[in-house]
NUGU-911772 format. One record per residue (C-alpha): x, y, z; residue in three letters. Coordinates in steps of 0.05 Angstrom, whole numbers, padded with zeros to 5 digits, always signed. Layout:
<rs>
XYZALA
...
</rs>
This chain:
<rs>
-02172+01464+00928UNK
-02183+01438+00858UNK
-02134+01462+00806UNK
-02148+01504+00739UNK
-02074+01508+00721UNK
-02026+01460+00758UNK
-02038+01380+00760UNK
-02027+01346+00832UNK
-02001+01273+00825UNK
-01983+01225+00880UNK
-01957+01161+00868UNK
-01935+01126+00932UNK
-01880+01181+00967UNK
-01875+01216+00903UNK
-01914+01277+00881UNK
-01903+01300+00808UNK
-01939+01378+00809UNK
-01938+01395+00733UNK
-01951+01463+00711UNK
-02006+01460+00658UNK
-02016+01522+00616UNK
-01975+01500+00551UNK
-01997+01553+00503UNK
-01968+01599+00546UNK
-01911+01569+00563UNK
-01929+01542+00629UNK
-01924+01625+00649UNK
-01948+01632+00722UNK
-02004+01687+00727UNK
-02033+01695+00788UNK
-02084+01644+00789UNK
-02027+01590+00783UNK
-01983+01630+00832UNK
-02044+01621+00880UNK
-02046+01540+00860UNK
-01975+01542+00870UNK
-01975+01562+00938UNK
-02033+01523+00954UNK
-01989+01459+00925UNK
-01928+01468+00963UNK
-01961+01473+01029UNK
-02003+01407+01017UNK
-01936+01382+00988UNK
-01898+01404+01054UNK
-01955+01384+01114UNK
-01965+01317+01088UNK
-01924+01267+01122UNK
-01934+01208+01062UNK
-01896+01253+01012UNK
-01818+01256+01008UNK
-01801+01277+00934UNK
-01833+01325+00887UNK
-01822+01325+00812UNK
-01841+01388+00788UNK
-01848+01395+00713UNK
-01889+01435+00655UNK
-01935+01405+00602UNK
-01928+01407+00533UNK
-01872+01394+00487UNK
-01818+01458+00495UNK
-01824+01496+00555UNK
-01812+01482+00634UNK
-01840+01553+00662UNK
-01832+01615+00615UNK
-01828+01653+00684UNK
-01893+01704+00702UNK
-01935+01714+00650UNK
-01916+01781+00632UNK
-01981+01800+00591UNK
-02024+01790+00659UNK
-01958+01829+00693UNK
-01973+01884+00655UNK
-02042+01891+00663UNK
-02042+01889+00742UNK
-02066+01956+00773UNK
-02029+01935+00840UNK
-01978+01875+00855UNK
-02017+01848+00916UNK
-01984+01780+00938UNK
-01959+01762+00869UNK
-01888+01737+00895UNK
-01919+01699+00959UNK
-01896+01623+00928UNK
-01834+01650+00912UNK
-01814+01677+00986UNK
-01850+01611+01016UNK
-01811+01566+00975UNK
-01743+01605+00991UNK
-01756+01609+01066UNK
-01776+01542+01076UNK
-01724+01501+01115UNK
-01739+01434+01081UNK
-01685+01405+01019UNK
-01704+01414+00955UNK
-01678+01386+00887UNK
-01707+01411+00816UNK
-01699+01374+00759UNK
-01716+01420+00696UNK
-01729+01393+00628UNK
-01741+01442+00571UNK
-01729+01512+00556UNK
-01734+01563+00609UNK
-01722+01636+00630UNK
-01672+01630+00682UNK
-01673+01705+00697UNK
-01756+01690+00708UNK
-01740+01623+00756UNK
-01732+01647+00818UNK
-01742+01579+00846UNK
-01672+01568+00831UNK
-01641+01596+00885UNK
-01671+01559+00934UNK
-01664+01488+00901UNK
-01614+01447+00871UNK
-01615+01445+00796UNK
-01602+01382+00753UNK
-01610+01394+00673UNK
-01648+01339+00637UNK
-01597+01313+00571UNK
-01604+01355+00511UNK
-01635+01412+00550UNK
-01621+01489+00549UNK
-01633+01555+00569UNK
-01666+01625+00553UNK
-01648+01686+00587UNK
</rs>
């Protein structure tokens, strides 16, 4: 799967999965959602991969949460929240190191994985 909104990097056991819509705020819509999924499972089934670094491009902002202009605009939810429920059923450990701003009421990710705040960092919401 090639990605429009998310950039895949390994580097040896280490994948770094940056979310890459900066003008937004790195805001998942459902596009990313679907990348997102797509990501952890190729993350998760391949054997050469122990740590992922997740992180957001751009200057400010981790993950402004969903991206509440495409929220509105949906005419049915569909799978929407499938990433979330894989990540938080999955039985595998998890760390997240966050740098940035981000809505922590929008991060659902968070209560699946440990958090660790990057220095000087702080949080909306």
């Amino acid at each position: 799967m090639d990605y429009e909104h998310l950039t895949y990097e390994q580097d040896g056991h280490v994948v770094t999965l940056v979310h890459d819509r900066p003008d937004q705020h790195n805001a998942i819509n459902r596009a990313m959602a679907e990348e997102l999924h797509h990501a952890w499972q190729r993350f998760r089934d391949d054997d050469d991969a122990f740590v992922l670094v997740i992180t957001g491009a751009g200057e400010t902002t981790f993950c402004a949460g969903w991206d509440l202009a495409e929220a509105a605009a949906l005419e049915e939810v569909g799978d929407f929240d499938r990433f979330r429920s894989g990540l938080y059923n999955d039985p595998g450990p998890c760390r997240l190191h966050a740098s940035g701003r981000r809505v922590q009421a929008g991060d659902r990710r968070r209560q699946r994985l440990r958090v660790r705040r990057g220095a000087g960092d702080r949080a909306a919401g």
